[in-house]
ROFI-136312 format. One record per residue (C-alpha): residue number from 1; residue in one letter; x, z, y. Coordinates in Angstrom, 3 decimals, always signed. Each point is the difference from the previous one (the first is absolute). Layout:
BEGIN
R   resi   resn          X          Z          Y
R    NUM      A          X          Z          Y
...
END
This chain:
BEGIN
R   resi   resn          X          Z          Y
R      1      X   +119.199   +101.347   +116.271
R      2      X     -3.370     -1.030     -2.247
R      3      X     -1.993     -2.595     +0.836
R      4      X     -2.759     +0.948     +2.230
R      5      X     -3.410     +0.025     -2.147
R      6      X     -1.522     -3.063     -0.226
R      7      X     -2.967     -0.693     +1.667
R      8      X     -3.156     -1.004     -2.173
R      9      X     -3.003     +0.070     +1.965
R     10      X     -2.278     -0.468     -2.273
R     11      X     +1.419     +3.804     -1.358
R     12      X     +0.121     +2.250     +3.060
R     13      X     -1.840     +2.918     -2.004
R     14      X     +2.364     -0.399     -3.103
R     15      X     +3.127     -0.236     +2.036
R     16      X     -0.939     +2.872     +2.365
R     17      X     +0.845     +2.277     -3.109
R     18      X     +3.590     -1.286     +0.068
R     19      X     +1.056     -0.148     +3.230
R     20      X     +2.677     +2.475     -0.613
R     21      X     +1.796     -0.849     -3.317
R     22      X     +2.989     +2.151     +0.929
R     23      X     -1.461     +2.970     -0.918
R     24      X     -2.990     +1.848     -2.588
R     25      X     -2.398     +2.995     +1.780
R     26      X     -1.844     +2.135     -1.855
R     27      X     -3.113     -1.768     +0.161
R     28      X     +1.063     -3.483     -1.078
R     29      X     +2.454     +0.938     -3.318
R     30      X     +1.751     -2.470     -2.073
R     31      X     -2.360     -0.474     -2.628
R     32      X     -2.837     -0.569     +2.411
R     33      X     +2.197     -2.295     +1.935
R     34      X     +0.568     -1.733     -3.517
R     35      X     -3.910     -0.402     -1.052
R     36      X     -0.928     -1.774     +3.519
R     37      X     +2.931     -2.526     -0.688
R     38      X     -2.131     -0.549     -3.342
R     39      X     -3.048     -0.433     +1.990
R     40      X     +1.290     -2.505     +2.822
R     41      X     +2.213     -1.756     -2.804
R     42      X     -3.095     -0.462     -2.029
R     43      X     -2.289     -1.313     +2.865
R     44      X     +3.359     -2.596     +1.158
R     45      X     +0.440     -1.181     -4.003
R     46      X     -1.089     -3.116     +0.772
R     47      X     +0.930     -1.099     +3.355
R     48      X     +3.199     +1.106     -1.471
R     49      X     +0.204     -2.580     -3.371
R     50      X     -1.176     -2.554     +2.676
R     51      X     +2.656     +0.697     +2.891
R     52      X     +2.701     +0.583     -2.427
R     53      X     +0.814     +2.991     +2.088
R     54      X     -1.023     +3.893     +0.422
R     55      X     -2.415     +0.558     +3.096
R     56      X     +2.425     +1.358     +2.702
R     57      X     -2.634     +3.451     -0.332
R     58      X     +0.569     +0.046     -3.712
R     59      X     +3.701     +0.179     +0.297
R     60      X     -0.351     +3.020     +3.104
R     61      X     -2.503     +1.881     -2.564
R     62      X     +3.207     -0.785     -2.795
R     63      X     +2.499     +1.571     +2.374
R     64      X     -2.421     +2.893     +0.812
R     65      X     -0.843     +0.940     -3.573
R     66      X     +4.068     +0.596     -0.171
R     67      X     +1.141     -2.661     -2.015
R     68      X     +2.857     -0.995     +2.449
R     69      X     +1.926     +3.667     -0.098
R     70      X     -1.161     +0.950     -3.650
R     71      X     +3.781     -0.602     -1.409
R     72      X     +1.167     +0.395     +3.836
R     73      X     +2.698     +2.997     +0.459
R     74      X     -0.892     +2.948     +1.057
R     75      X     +2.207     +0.263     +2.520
R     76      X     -1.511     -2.833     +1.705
R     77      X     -3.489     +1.324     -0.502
R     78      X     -0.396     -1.088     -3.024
R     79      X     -1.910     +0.962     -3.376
R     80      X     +2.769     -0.727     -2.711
R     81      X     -3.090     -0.508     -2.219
R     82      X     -0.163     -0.164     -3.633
R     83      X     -0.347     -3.473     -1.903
R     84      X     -2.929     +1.624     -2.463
R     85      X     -2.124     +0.539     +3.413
R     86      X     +0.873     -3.326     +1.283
R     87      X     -1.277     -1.571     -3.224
R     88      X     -3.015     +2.003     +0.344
R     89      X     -1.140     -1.293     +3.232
R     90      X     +1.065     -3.130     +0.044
R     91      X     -2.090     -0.720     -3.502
R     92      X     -2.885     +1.851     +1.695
R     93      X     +0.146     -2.094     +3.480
R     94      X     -0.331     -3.460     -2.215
R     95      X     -2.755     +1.371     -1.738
R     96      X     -1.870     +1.797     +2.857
R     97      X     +1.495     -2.620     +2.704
R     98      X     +1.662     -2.997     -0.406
R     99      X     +3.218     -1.148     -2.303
R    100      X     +1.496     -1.817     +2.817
R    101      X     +0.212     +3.035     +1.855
R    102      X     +0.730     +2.173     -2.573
R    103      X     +3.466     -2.641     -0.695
R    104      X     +0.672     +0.622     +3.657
R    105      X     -0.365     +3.770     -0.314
R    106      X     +2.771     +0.451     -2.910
R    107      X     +2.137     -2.558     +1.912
R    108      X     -0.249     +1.887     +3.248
R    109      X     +0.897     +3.372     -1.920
R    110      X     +2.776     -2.092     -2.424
R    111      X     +1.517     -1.389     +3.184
R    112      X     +0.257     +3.287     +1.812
R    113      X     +1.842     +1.089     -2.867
R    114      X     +2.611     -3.215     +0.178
R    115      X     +0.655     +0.748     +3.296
R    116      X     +1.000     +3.760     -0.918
R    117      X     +3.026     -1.638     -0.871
R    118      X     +1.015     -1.253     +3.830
R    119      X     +2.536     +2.052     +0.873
R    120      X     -0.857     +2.978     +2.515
R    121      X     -0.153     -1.275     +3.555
R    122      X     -1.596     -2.930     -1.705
R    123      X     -2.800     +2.172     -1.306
R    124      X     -0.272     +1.771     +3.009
R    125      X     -0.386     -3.680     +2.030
R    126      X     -3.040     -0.568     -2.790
R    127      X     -1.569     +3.775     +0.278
R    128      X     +1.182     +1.593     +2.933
R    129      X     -3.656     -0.249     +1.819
R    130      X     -2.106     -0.140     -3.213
R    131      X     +0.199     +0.060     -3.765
R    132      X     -3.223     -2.234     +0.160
R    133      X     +2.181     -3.406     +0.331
R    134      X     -1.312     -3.503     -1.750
R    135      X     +3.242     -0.762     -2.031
R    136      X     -0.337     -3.670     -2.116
R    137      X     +2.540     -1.233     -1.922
R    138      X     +0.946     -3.200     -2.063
R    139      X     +2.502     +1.407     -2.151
R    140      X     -0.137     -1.870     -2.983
R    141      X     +1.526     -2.458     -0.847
R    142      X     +2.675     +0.287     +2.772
R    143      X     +0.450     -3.120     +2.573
R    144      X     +1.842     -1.404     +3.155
R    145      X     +3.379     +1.129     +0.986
R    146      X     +0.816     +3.054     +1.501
R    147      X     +3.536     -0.636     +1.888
R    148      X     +2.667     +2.574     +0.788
R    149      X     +1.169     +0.471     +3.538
R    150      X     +3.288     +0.771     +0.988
R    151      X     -1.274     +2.889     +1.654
R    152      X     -2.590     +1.349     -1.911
R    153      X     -3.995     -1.031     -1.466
R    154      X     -1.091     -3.319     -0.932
R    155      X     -1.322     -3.529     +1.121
R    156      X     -3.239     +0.203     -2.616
R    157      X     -1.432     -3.975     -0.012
R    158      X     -2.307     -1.088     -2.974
R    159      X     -3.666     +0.044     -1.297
R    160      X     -1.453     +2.120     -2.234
R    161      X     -3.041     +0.444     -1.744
R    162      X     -2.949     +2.335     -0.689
R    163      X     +0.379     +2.859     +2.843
R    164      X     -3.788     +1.082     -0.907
R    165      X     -1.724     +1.661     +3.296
R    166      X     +3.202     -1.481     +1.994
R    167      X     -2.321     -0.974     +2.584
R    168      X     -0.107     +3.399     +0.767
R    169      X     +3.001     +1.261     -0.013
R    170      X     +1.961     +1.893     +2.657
R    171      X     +2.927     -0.332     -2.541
R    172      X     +1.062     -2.445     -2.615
R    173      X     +2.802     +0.564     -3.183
R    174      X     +1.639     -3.405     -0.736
R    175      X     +2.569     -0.373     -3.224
R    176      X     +2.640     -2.377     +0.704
R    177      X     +3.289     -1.077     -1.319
R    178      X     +2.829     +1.105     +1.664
R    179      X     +3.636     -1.580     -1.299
R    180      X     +2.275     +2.259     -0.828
R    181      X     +3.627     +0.081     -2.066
R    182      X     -1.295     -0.145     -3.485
R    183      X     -2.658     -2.123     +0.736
R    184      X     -3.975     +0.439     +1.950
R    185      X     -1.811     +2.908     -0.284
R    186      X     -3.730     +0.966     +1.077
R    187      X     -0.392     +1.773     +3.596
R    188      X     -3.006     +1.215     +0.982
R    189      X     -0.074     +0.270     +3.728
R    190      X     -3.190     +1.114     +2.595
R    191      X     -0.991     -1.898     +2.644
R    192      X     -2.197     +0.806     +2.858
R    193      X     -3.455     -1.700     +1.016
R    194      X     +0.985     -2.719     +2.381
R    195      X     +3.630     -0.421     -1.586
R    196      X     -2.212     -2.097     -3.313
R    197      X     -3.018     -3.127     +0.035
R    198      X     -1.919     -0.047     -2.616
R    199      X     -1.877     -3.094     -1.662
R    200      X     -3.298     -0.021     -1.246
R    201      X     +0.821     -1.174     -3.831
R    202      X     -2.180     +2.504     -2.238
R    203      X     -2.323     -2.218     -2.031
R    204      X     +0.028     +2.290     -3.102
R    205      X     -3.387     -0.111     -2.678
R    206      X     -0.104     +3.469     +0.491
R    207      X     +0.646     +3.217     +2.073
R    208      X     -0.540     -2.560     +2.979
R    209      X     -0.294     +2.518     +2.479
R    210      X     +2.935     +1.579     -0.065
R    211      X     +1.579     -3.081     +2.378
R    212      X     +3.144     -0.095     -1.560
R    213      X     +1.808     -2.621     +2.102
R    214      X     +3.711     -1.047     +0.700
R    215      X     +1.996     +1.527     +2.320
R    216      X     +2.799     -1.859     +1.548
R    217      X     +3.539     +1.073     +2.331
R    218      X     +1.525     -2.679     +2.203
R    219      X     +3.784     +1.979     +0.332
R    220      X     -1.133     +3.270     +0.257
R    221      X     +2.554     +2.685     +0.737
R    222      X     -0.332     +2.690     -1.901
R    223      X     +2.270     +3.220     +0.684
R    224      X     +1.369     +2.194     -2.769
R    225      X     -2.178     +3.120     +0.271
R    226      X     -3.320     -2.537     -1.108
R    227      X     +1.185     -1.160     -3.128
R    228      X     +1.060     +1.574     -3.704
R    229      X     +0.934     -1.889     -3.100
R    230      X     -2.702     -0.838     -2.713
R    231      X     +1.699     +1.211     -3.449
R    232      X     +0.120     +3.714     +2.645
R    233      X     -3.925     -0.401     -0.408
R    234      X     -0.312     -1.011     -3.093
R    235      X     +1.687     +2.445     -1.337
R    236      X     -1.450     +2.930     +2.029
R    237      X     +2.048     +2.933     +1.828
R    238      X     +0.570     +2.814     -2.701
R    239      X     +0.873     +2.192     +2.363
R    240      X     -2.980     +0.127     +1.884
R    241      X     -2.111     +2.817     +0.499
R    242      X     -3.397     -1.695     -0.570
R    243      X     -0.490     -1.546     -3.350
R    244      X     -1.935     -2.815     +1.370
R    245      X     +3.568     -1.257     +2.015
R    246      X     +2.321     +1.109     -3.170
R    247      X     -1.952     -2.670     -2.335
R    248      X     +1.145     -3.164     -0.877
R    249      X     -2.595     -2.579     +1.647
R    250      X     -0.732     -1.417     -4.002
R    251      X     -1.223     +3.515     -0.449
R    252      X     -3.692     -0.116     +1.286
R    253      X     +0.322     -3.592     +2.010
R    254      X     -2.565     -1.374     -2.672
R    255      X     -2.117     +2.948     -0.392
R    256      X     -0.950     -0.560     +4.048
R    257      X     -0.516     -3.725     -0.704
R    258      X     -2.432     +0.402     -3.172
R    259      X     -1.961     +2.880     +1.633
R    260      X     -2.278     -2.648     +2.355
R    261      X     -0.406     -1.844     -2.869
R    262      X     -1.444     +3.239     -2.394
R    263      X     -2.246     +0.786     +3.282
R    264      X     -1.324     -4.005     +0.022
R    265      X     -0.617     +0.233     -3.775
R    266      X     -1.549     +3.480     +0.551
R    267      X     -2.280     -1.692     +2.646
R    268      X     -0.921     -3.165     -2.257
R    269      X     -1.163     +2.077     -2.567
R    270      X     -2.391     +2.414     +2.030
R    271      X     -1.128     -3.672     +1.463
R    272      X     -0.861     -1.711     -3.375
R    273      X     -1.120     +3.437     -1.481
R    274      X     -2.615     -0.160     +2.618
R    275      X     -1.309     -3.589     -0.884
R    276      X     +0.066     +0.689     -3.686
R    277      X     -2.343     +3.067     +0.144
R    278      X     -2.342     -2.010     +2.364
R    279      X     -1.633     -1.756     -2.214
R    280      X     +0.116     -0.496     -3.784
R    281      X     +2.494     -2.880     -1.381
R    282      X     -0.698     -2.376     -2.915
R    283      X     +3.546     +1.067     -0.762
R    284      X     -0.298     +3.101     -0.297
R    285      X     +2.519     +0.650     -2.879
R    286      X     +2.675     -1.536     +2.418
R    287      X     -0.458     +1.355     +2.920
R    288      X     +0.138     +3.618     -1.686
R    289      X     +2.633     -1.054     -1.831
R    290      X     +1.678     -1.048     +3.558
R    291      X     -1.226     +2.861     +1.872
R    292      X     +2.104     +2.139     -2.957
R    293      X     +3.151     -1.924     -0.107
R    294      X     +0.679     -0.807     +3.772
R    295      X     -0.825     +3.926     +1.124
R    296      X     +2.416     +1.649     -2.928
R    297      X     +2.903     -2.346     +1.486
R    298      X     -0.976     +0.616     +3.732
R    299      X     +0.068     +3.805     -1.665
R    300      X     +3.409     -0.736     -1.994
R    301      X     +1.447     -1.885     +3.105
R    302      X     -1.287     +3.074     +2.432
R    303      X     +1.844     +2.392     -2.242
R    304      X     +3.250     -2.078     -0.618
R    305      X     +0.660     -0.425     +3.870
R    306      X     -0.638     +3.691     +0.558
R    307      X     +2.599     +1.154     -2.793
R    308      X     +2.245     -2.033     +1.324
R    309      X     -0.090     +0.892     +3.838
R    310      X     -0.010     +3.701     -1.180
R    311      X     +3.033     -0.802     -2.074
R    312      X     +1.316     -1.827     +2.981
R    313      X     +0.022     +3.262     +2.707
R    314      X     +0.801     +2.245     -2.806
R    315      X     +1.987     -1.032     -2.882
R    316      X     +3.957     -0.091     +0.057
R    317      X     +1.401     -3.843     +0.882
R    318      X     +1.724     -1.425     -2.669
R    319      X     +0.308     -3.905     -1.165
R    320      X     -2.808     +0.983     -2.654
R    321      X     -2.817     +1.392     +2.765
R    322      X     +0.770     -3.081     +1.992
R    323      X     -0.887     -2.615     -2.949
R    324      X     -2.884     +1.935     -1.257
R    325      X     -1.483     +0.089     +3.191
R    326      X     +0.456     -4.029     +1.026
R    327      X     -1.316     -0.539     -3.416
R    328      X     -3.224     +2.382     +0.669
R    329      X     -0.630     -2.112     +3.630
R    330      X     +0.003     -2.820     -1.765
R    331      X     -1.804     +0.683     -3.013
R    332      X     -2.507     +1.639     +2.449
R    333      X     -0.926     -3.193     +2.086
R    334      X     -0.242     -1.868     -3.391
R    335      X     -2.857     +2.471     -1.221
R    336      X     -1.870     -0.655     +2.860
R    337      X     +0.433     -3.662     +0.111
R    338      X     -1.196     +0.070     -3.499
R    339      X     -3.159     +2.633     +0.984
R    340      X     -1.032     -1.903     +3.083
R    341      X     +0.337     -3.978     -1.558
R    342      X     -1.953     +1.564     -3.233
R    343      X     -2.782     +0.974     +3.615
R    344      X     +0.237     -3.026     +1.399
R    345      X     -0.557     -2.206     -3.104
R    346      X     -3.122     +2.377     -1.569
R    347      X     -1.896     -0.669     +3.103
R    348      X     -0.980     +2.067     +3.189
R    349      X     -1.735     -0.791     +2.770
R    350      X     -0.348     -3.699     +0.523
R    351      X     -1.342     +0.039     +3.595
R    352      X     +0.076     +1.471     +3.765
R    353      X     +3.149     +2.413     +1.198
R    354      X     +0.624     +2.255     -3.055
R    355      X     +1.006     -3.919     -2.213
R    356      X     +2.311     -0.807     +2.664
R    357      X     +1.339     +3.477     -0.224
R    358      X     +0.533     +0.161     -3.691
R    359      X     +1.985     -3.224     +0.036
R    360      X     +1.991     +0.880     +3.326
R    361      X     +1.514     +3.532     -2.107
R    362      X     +0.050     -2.146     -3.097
R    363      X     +2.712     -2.014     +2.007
R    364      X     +1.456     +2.419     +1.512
R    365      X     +1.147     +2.082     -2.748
R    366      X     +1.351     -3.182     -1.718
R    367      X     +2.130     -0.568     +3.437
R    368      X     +1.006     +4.002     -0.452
R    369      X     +1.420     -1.155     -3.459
R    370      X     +1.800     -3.232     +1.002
R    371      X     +2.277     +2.465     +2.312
R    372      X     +3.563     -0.754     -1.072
R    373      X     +0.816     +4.037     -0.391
R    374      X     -2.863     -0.420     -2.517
R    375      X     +1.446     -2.689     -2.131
R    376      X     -0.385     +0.934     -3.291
R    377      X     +3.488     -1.062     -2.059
R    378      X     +2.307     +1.511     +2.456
R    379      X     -1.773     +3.219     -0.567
R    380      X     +0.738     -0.331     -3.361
R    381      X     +2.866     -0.641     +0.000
R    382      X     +1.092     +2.670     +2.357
R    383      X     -1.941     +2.280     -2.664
R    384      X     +2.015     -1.638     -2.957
R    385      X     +3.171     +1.034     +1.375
R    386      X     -0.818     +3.138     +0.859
R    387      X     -1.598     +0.916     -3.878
R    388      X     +1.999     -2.019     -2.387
R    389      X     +2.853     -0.317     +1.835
R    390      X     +1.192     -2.901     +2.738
R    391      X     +1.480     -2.193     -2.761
R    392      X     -3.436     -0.106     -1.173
R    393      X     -0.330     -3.294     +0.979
END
């Protein structure tokens, strides 16, 4: 079962509006559910960067905005969402809100969708009561050692790293290496709150509030019906009925992780757009000149990411819509490190809470960009192969 909500009490009015994240009524709908998780992430920015960690009433409003079912089958309750719309509101969270909770938000929707891969009376242990679980998941790269039992599961033991928002998850999805005849191979297997520790390790630049700690199993047993292999995800189920379970996870797993990163930049710019119209500049040649340059690749960045997550719920899967679409994430986040370090350098505010904001999305998206799924030569590569050929090389 979830995790109760957590109890803030400096929030009672906020968290009164989520007190049932099970379910939408009429009068609260998803997309108003979305813009107050905007509003309280916005108010908890700070006190987030300075924890390291979500508010425990940021994460609720997360879950109620429907984050945690969007890629969720419907069978379970779930939305089967599109990655386009994901995109879409997780850009428009870390520009309204907060990029640290707009990370968590993809991950929460990108880990509902690993899990989619548990076979059935796994999924149904997950879902059964509620599609709105709190799934994290260190998947990459895999670690520990998942053992076989003679009669079935796994002893899971190990340490791995990066689980953002594990500490609060009701569920976490560990790879580890399992031996095996022709040699290991990655395991992803789901373990239960209580059945994991975590450590308190995240001491990133930037994104710091998305608390993405270690997670550690002390000979766990794990039984069969809570685990699947990792190439089975990777590669996606083609015969699935939703196209967001059929992709491969390469597909759109960068497009997710760039779009907190277009909604920081987004949010820089309005900031330093502000301070340069305040006032005139001695400079005034280079700030327009900045103003001009930085907003056309926020624009070029915007409409990259969009094209891509369209292409990514609509377009037939082949080796070629994979590449282009890895190379697009990537060459996304590097437009907007580009747009916002041009910011940051020009000027901007200097002094009180809107400096210390400019710099904290200024790190931020460079953090977004150091994500290894956002590495820039094996997405080249990958694209190599698939245009010129794989003995390209």
């Amino acid at each position: 079962m979830p995790r109760a909500l957590l109890d803030d009490t400096d929030d009672t009015d906020d968290t009164a509006a989520f007190a049932d994240t099970a379910a939408f009524d009429g009068a609260a709908t998803l997309g108003d559910a979305a813009a107050r998780a905007a509003t309280i992430a916005a108010r908890d920015a700070d006190r987030a960067d300075q924890e390291r960690r979500l508010a425990g009433h940021t994460f609720d409003a997360l879950v109620a905005a429907g984050f945690a079912r969007h890629f969720v089958p419907r069978r379970w309750g779930g939305t089967e969402g599109g990655f386009a719309d994901l995109v879409h509101r997780a850009a428009a969270l870390a520009e309204d809100g907060c990029p640290s909770a707009a990370w968590c938000a993809a991950l929460l929707a990108a880990h509902g969708r690993f899990a989619a891969f548990l076979p059935a009376r796994g999924q149904q242990e997950l879902w059964g009561a509620t599609p709105d679980v709190r799934i994290a998941a260190a998947i990459s790269p895999p670690a520990g050692t998942a053992e076989p039992l003679p009669a079935g599961g796994w002893r899971l033991s190990g340490q791995w790293r990066y689980a953002s928002g594990v500490d609060f998850a009701d569920w976490v999805l560990l790879a580890a290496w399992e031996p095996s005849g022709s040699g290991p191979r990655a395991r992803v297997l789901a373990l239960p709150a209580g059945d994991f520790a975590t450590r308190q390790t995240w001491d990133a630049d930037g994104l710091r509030g998305t608390g993405s700690n270690s997670v550690l199993a002390d000979s766990v047993l794990v039984p069969p019906h809570r685990s699947f292999l990792l190439a089975d995800m990777l590669a996606g189920r083609r015969d699935a009925a939703a196209r967001c379970h059929a992709a491969p996870a390469q597909l759109a797993g960068g497009l997710l992780l760039a779009a907190p990163a277009l909604g920081a930049a987004r949010r820089a710019l309005r900031l330093w757009s502000q301070w340069a119209g305040a006032a005139p500049h001695r400079e005034a040649d280079a700030v327009h000149l900045t103003l001009a340059r930085s907003s056309a690749e926020a624009d070029a960045a915007r409409l990259l990411l969009a094209d891509a997550a369209r292409r990514a719920d609509t377009d037939p899967v082949t080796e070629h819509l994979v590449a282009r679409n890895r190379r697009d994430a990537v060459a996304t986040v590097d437009l907007l490190v580009t747009a916002v370090g041009r910011l940051v350098r020009t000027g901007g505010p200097d002094t009180g809470p809107e400096a210390g904001e400019l710099q904290r999305l200024w790190r931020d998206v460079r953090t977004v960009a150091s994500h290894g799924a956002l590495r820039p030569q094996p997405a080249a590569d990958a694209y190599a192969a698939a245009v010129l050929g794989p003995e390209a090389g």
